[in-house]
C-alpha positions in Angstrom: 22.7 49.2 -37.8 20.1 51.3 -40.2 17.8 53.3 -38.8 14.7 51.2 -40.1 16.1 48.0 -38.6 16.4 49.6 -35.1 12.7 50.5 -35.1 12.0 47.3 -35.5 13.8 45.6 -32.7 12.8 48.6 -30.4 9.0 48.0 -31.0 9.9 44.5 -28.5 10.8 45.6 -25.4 10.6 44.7 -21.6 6.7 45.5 -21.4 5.8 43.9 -24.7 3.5 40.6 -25.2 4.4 38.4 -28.1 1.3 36.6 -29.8 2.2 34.1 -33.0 -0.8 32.5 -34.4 0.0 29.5 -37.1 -3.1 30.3 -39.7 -5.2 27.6 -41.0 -8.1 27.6 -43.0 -10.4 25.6 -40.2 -8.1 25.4 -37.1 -5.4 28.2 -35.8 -2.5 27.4 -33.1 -1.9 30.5 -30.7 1.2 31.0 -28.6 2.0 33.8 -26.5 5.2 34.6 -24.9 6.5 37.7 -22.1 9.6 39.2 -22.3 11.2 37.1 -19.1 10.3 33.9 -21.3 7.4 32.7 -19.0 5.3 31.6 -22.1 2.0 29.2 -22.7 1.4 25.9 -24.5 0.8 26.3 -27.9 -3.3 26.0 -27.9 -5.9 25.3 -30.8 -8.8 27.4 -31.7 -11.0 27.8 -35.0 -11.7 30.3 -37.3 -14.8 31.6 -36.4 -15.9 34.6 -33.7 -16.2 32.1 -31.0 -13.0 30.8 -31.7 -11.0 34.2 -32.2 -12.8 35.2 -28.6 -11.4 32.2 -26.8 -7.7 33.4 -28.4 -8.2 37.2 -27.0 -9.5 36.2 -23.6 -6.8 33.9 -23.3 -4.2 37.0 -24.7 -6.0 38.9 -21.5 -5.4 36.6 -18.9 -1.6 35.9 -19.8 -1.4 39.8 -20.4 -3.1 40.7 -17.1 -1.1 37.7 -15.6 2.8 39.0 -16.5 2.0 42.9 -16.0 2.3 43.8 -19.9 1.7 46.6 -21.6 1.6 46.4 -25.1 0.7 43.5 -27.6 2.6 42.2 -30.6 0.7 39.5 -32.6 2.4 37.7 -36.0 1.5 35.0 -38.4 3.1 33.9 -42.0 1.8 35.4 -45.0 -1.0 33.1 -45.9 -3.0 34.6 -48.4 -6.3 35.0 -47.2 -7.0 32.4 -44.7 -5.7 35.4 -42.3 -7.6 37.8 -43.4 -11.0 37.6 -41.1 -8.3 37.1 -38.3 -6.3 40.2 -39.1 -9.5 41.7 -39.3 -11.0 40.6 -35.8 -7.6 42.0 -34.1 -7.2 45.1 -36.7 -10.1 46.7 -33.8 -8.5 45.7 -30.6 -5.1 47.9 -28.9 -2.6 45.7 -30.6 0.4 45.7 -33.2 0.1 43.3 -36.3 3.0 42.3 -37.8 3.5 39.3 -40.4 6.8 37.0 -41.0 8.2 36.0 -44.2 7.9 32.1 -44.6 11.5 31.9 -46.1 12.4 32.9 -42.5 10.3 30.7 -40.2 11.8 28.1 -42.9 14.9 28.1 -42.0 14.7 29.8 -38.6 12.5 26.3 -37.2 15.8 24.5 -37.6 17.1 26.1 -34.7 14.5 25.1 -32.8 15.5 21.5 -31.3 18.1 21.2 -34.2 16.1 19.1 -36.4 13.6 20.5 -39.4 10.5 19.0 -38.1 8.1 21.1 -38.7 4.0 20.4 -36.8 1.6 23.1 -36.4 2.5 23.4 -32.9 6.0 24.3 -33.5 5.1 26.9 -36.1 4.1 29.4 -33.7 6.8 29.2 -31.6 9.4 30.0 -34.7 7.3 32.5 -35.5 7.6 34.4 -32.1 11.4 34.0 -31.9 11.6 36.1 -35.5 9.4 38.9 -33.8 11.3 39.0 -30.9 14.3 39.0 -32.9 13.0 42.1 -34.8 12.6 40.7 -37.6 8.8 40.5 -38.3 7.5 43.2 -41.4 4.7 45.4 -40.8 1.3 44.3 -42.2 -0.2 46.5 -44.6 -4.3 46.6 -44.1 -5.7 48.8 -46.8 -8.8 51.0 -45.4 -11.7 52.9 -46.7 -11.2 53.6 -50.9 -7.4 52.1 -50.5 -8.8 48.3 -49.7 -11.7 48.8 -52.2 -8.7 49.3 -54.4 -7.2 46.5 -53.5 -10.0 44.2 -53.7 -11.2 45.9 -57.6 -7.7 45.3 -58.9 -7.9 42.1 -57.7 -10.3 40.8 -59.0 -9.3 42.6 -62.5 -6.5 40.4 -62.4 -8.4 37.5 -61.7 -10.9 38.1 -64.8 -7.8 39.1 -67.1 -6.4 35.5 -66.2 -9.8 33.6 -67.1 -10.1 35.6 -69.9 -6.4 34.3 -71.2 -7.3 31.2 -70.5 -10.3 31.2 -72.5 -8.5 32.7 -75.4 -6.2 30.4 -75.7 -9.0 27.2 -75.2 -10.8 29.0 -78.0 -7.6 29.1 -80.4 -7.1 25.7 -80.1 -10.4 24.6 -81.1 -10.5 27.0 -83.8 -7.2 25.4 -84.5 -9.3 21.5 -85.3 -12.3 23.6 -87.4 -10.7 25.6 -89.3 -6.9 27.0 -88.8 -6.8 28.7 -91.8 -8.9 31.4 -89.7 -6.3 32.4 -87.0 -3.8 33.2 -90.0 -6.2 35.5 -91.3 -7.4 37.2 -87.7 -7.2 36.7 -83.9 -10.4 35.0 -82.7 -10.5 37.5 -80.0 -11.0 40.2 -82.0 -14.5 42.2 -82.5 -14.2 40.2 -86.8 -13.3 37.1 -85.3 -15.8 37.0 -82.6 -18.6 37.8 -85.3 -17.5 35.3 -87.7 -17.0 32.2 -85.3 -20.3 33.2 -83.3 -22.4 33.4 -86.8 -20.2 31.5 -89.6 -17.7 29.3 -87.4 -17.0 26.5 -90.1 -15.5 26.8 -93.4 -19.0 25.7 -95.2 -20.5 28.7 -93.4 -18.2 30.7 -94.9 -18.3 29.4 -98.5 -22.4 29.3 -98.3 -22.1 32.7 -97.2 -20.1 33.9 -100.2 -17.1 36.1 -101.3 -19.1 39.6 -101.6 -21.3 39.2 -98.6 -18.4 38.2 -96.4 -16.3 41.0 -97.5 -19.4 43.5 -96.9 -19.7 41.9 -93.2 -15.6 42.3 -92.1 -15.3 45.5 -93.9 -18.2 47.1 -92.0 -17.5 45.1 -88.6 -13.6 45.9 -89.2 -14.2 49.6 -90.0 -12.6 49.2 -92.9 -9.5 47.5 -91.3 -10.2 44.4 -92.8 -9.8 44.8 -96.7 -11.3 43.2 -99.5 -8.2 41.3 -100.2 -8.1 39.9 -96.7 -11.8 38.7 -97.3 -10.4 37.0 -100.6 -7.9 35.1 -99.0 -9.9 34.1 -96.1 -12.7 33.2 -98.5 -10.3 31.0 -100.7 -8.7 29.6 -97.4 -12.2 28.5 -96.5 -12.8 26.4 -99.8 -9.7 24.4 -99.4 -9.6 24.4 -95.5 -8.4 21.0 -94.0 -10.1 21.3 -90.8 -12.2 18.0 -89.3 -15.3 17.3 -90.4 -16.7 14.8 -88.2 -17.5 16.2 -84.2 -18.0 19.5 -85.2 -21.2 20.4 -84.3 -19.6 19.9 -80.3 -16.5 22.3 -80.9 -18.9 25.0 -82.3 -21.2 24.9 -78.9 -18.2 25.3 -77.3 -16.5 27.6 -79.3 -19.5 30.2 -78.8 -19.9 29.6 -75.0 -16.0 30.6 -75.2 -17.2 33.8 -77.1 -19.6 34.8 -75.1 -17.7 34.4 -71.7 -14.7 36.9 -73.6 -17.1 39.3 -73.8 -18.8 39.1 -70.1 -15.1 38.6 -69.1 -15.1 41.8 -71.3 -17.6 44.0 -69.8 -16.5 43.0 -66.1 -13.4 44.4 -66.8 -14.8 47.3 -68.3 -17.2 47.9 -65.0 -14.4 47.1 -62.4 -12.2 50.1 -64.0 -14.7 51.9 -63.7 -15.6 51.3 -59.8 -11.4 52.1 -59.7 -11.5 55.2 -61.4 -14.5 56.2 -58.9 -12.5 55.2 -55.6 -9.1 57.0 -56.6 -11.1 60.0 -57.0 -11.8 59.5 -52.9 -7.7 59.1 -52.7 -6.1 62.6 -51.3 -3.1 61.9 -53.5 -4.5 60.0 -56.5 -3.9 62.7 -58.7 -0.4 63.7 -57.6 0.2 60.1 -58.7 -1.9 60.6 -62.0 -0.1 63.5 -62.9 3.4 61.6 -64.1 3.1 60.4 -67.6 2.8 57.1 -68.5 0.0 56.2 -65.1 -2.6 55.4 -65.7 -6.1 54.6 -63.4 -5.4 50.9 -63.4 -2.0 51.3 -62.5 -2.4 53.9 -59.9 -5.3 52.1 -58.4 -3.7 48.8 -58.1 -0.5 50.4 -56.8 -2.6 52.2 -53.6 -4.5 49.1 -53.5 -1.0 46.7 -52.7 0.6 49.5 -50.8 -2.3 50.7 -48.3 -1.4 54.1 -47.8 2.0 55.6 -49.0 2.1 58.0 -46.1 2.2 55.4 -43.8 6.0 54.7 -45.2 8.6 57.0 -43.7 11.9 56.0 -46.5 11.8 54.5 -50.3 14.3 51.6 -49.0 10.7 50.8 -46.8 8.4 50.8 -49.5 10.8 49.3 -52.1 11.1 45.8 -49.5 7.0 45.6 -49.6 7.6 45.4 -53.4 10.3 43.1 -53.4 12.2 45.5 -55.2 15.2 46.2 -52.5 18.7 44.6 -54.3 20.8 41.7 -52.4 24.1 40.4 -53.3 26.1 37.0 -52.1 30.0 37.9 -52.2 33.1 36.1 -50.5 35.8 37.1 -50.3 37.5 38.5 -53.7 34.2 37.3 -55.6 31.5 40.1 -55.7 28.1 38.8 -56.6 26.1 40.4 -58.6 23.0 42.8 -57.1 19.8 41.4 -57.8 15.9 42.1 -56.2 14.9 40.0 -53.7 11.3 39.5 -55.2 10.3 38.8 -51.4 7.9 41.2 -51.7 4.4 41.4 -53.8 4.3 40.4 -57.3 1.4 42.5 -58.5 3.0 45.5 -57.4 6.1 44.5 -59.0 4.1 43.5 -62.4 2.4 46.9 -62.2 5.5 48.9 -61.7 7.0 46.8 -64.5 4.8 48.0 -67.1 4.6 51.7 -65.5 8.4 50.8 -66.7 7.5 50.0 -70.0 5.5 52.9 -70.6 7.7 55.6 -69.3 10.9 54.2 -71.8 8.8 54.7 -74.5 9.8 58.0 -76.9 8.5 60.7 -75.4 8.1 59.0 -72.3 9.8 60.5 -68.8 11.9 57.6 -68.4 13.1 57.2 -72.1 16.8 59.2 -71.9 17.5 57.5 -68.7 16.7 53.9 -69.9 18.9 54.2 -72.9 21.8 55.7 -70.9 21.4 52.4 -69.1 21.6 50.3 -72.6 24.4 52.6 -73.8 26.3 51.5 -70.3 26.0 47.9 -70.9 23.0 47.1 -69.0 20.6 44.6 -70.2 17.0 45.4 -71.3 15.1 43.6 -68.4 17.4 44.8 -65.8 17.4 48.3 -67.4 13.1 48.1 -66.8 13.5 46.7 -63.5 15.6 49.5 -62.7 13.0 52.4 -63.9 10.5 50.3 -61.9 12.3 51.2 -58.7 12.9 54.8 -59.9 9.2 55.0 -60.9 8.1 53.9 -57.3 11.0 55.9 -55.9 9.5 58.9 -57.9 5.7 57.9 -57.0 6.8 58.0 -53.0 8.3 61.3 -53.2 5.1 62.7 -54.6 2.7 61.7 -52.1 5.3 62.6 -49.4 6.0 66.2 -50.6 2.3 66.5 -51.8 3.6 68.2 -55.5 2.4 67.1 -59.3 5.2 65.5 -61.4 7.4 68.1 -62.8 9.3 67.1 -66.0 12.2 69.7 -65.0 12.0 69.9 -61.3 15.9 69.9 -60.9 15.9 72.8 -63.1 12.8 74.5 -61.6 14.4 74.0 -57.9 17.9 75.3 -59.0 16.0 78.7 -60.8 13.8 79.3 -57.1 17.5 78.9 -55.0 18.8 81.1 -57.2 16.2 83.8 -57.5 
C-alpha cells in the first residue's frame, strides 16, 4: 500500500465521528456514524444558518453521546451548492473531506444490492467511502489564493460569453453582408468600426472607395491595405446579402459589439485584480519565473490548487488535476496508460496551454516535446505529457522555494563537484 493511501485510511480511526451530508440547493440530508456502527437516521435540514446549527448541535449530541474525539464530515462534489456549507464548518474543529460521484455511483449498489438511489441513501454511501479511506481532501482556497480562484473564474465565465457573442454576431453578419467576414473578423478593432458605423453594404458603397480606405488604413494601422479596401469595396457593390429585415439584424448586430467590448474591458480589469493578488502570493514569482507563465496562468493555477504547500508529493497534486495515468489490463493484454480526468478541468486546460507555450522554439519544454514526437508519441499525448511535467516542475518550485533554472542539472552537478 503507498504511502498516500495509508494516510488516508489512518485519518478514520477508533475515536473518529463520520458526518456525510447529501448537498442540495434548498434541503441537505445529514448522517452521522461512530466507529462501533451505532449511527442516526438520516435527518433533513436546509441551507441556511438556522438550518446548518440544527446539523452541528445534532453532530454534538451524537459526538458527546459515543465519547468521540475527532470529526470527519464528507459530501459529493457539487459545485457550489456546498460552498456556504463548507464554509459554516471550514470554522468549527473538524476535517472536510469530499467524495468523487463516480464512487458513491457505483459504491450505492452495495448498499441493499439494488441501485436505488433517494436522498436518504446518499449519505449513507457516502460515509462508507470515508470510512473506507477513500474520501479526497477538500481544497478551500484562503486569503489572495480564493480571490484567485474566484477572478479566474469569472474570467472564464466572460471569455465563454464573449465566444458566444462572437459567434451570434458572425452569423448575422453572415445574412447582411458575408462578403465582410472574408475580408476581416467582426471581432476585430476594423470590423467592430465598420459594422458599428457602416454595417450594410449600401453604407459602404455611400461611403466610397477612398474614404473607406482612409478609415481601415488609419483604424488598422496600416494593416489593412488599400487593396484590401478595394476588394471589400467591390465585394460591397455586388454583395448578395438580404435586403428586407435588416434594420432588426443591425440593432442587434451593434448590441453584440458593444457587449464584446464590455466583455472586453472586464477581462481586461479582472487580470488586473489577478496580477494585484499574486503579488500577495509568497511564491507567485517562483512560479512566474519559468518561461512560458504567465499572470493568468499562474493565477488560475493557485486559484484551483489552494496552496501548493499544502501538498506533500506530485502523485498528490497530479490526482486534484486529473492528471494521475490509469490503465485496464488482463491478463496478456496491457492497456494503454491514459489520465483519469477525475480531477478539475480548468487546471487541466491551464496546464494544457502552459504546454503549448513551453514546446514552442525557444521554449523550456521544446527539445523534450519533440524527443516525444521522434519516439512515436502523438501530438496531444506528447502536450498532455509536458502538462504533467510542467505541474511536476511548478510543485517542485514552491516546495524548494528556488526560481526556474534552465540548467539546474548542470548547475547542481558543478556545486557537488566543487
Amino acid at each position: 500500500m503507498d504511502i498516500k493511501k495509508t494516510q488516508k485510511v489512518t485519518k478514520i480511526n477508533h475515536q473518529t465521528l463520520i458526518g456525510a451530508v447529501d448537498i442540495g440547493k434548498n434541503v441537505q440530508y445529514g448522517y452521522f456514524r461512530a466507529p462501533n456502527g451505532n449511527d442516526t437516521v438520516t435527518f433533513k435540514f436546509f441551507n441556511t444558518r438556522k438550518g446548518f446549527t440544527v446539523f452541528w448541535k445534532k453532530l454534538c449530541r451524537f459526538k458527546k453521546q459515543e465519547g468521540l474525539e475527532d470529526v470527519v464530515i464528507g459530501f459529493e462534489s457539487t459545485g457550489c451548492y456546498a460552498e456556504p456549507f463548507s464554509n459554516f464548518l471550514r470554522k468549527k474543529p473538524v476535517k472536510l473531506v469530499q467524495v468523487n460521484p463516480v464512487h458513491t455511483k457505483r459504491v450505492k449498489e452495495l448498499t441493499g444490492n439494488s441501485p436505488n438511489k433517494t436522498d436518504k441513501k446518499d449519505p449513507r454511501v457516502i460515509a462508507d467511502i470515508i470510512g473506507l479511506g477513500h474520501a479526497l481532501t477538500m481544497v478551500v482556497p484562503q486569503g489572495p489564493a480564493a480571490e484567485l480562484r474566484r477572478l479566474t473564474q469569472a474570467r472564464e465565465r466572460s471569455i465563454k460569453n464573449r465566444t458566444a457573442a462572437n459567434n451570434q454576431l458572425q452569423d448575422l453578419v453572415y445574412i447582411i453582408f458575408p462578403e465582410l467576414l472574408n475580408a476581416m473578423k467582426p471581432s476585430t478593432k476594423t470590423g467592430a468600426y465598420l459594422l458599428k458605423n457602416y454595417p450594410c453594404p449600401e453604407d459602404i458603397v455611400s461611403l466610397g472607395q477612398k474614404p473607406l480606405a482612409e478609415i481601415v488604413t488609419k483604424i488598422s494601422r496600416g494593416k489593412f491595405t488599400d487593396q484590401k479596401a478595394l476588394a471589400l469595396f467591390e465585394a460591397a457593390q455586388t454583395s448578395v446579402g438580404i435586403k428586407e429585415g435588416k434594420a432588426s439584424i443591425v440593432l442587434e448586430i451593434q448590441y453584440l459589439i458593444d457587449m464584446i467590448a464590455q466583455h472586453n474591458q472586464f477581462i481586461a480589469s479582472l487580470e488586473k485584480e489577478m496580477h494585484t493578488y499574486l503579488e500577495q502570493i509568497p511564491y507567485g514569482p517562483n512560479i512566474l519565473s519559468i518561461k512560458g507563465i504567465g499572470v493568468v496562468t499562474a493565477s488560475g493555477l493557485i486559484g484551483e490548487v489552494g496552496d501548493f504547500k499544502s501538498f506533500n508529493t506530485i502523485p498528490e497534486i497530479m490526482k486534484l488535476a486529473g492528471l494521475d495515468l490509469y490503465e485496464i489490463s488482463s491478463g496478456s493484454r496491457r492497456g494503454q496508460r491514459r489520465i483519469s480526468k477525475r480531477g478539475r478541468p480548468l487546471m487541466r486546460k491551464l496546464l494544457f496551454f502552459a504546454a503549448i507555450n513551453a514546446v514552442k522554439s525557444g521554449g523550456i519544454m521544446h527539445d523534450k516535446y519533440h524527443q516525444m514526437l521522434d519516439r512515436g508519441m502523438i501530438k496531444i499525448k506528447a502536450l498532455v505529457a509536458i502538462s504533467r511535467k510542467i505541474l511536476g516542475l511548478i510543485f517542485a518550485i514552491v516546495r524548494d522555494n528556488t526560481m526556474y533554472r534552465k540548467n539546474y542539472s548542470y548547475d547542481h552537478y558543478c556545486k557537488l563537484a566543487a
